[in-house]
Phi, psi and omega in degrees: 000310171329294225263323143329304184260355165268340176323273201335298129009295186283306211061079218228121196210159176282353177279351152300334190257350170283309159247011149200085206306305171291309168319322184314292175321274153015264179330293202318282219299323159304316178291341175303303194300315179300318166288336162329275169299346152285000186244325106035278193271345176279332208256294228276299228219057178252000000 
């Protein structure tokens, strides 16, 4: 869901993965990691 609303957020969208399939990837990954680490430190290591 986290990651779903930073998509959004970004406008990390398919017509981006349609047209530069790696930036597309990128972008994921930046948002995996970041929600990743927001949940890390809110959830995990409160």
């Amino acid at each position: 869901m986290l990651g779903e609303q930073m998509k959004q957020a970004q406008r990390v969208t398919e017509q981006l993965k349609e047209e530069n399939d790696l930036e597309w990837v990128g972008q994921l990954n930046d948002i995996r990691a970041c929600a990743r680490k927001i949940v890390n430190s809110e959830i995990v290591y409160v």
